[in-house]
C-alpha positions in Angstrom: 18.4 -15.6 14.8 19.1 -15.8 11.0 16.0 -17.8 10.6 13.9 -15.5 12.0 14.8 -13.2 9.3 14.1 -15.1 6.7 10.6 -16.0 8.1 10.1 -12.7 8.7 10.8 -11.3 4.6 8.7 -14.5 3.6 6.0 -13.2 5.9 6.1 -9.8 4.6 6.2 -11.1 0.8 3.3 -12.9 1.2 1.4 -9.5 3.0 2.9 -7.6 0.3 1.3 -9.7 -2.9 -2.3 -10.1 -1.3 -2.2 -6.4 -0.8 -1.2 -5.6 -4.3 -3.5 -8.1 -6.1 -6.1 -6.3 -3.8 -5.3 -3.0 -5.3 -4.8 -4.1 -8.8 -8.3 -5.9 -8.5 -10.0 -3.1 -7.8 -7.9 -0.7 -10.2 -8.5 -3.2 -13.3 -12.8 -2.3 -12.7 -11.9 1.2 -12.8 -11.2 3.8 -15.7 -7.6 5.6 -16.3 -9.4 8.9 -14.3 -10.8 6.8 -11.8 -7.5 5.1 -11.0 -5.8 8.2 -11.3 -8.0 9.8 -8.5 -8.3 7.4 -6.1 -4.0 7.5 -6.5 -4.1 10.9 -6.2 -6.2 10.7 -2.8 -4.8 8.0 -1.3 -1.0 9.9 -1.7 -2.7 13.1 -0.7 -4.5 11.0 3.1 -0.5 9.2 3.2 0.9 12.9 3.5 -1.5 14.2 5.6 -1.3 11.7 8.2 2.5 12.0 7.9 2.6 15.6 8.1 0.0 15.8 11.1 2.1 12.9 13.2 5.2 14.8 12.0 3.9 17.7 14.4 3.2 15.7 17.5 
């Protein structure tokens, strides 16, 4: 069962870096407002779909 855990946090590591050298590939092509609006709207969508599931 221990092995399973460790696959499972290598798993996610991997997930985890090809998501973030998506992101910072596309942040690095934008400008400091840019990157600071698409931040701002992506936590703004995260809250509202946390806040309207909340409700359910």
């Amino acid at each position: 069962m221990h092995h399973l855990n460790i696959a499972h946090m290598i798993v996610s590591s991997l997930i985890h870096g090809l998501v973030y050298a998506a992101i910072f590939k596309v942040f690095r092509n934008m400008s400091l407002g840019e990157a600071i609006a698409v931040t701002a709207a992506g936590i703004g969508l995260i809250w509202l779909t946390a806040r309207l599931l909340r409700r359910r």
